[in-house]
C-alpha positions, 0 to 999 in steps of 0.5 A: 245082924242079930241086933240089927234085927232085934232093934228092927222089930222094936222100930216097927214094934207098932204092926203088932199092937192096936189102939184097942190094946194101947187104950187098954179100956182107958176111955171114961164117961165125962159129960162136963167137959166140952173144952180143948184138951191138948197135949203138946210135944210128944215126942215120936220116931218112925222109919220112912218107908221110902228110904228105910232111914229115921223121921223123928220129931213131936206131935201135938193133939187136941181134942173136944170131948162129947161125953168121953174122954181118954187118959192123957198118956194113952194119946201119946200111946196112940201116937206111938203105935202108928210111929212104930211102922214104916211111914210117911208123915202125912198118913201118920197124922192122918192115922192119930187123928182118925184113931182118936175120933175112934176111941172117944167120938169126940166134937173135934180132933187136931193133930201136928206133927213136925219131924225132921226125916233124915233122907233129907239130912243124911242125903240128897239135900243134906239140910239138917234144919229144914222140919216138915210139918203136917195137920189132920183135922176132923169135926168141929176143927175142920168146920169152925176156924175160931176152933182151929185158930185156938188150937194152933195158938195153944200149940204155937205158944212159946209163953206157956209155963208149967205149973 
């Protein structure tokens, strides 16, 4: 039992941290740049609330700066604190976004998030490949569609390679 509840409190570790704390100041003036960023498959894990069992999958954020712009790994970080609570996918999205036009007043956010919820794997339908997935989107994103098709085709390329 011990463990169980240790592993519990790290699984919901999330209620005990703000995005102020996880940014950690990490915001910096930048007035040149006006284009996309976008960070692709970061990796999350979450709880349902519904069910008590795992929700696991990546999310994908994109963002247009307007004279500020986060550290890389903060998003991810970002992502994290809302993860780490009892969920359900379509507010966590909707909490990443939101939490991003907080921090940096940018033109624009995009968030996907895609996961697999184990309620639907370990029981009731008990389909292991079904994936759902959810956007939130805000400003520019949300107004112009070229914006918004951009982004969606930066995250949905399979074509891309590292460096």
């Amino acid at each position: 039992p011990a463990r169980w509840a240790k592993a519990l409190l790290f699984l919901n570790k999330g209620y005990h941290q703000t995005v102020a704390e996880v940014t950690n100041d990490a915001v910096f003036t930048e007035d040149s740049h006006k284009e996309m960023v976008v960070i692709r498959d970061i990796d999350i894990h979450s709880l349902c609330e519904h069910h008590m069992v795992p929700f696991t999958g990546r999310v994908h954020i994109g963002y247009i700066p307007n004279g500020k712009i986060i550290g890389l790994s903060k998003l991810a970080r970002i992502a994290e604190v809302f993860s780490r609570r009892l969920q359900v996918q379509e507010r966590l999205t909707r909490q990443i976004a939101d939490a991003i036009v907080e921090a940096v007043e940018p033109l624009g956010v995009a968030v996907v998030v895609e996961c697999s919820h184990f309620c639907m794997v370990m029981r009731g339908v008990q389909k292991c490949s079904a994936r759902t997935v959810t956007s939130s989107v805000r400003g520019c994103f949300e107004s112009n569609s070229k914006t918004r098709a951009e982004f969606f085709s930066i995250i949905n390329g399979s074509n891309l390679k590292m460096c």
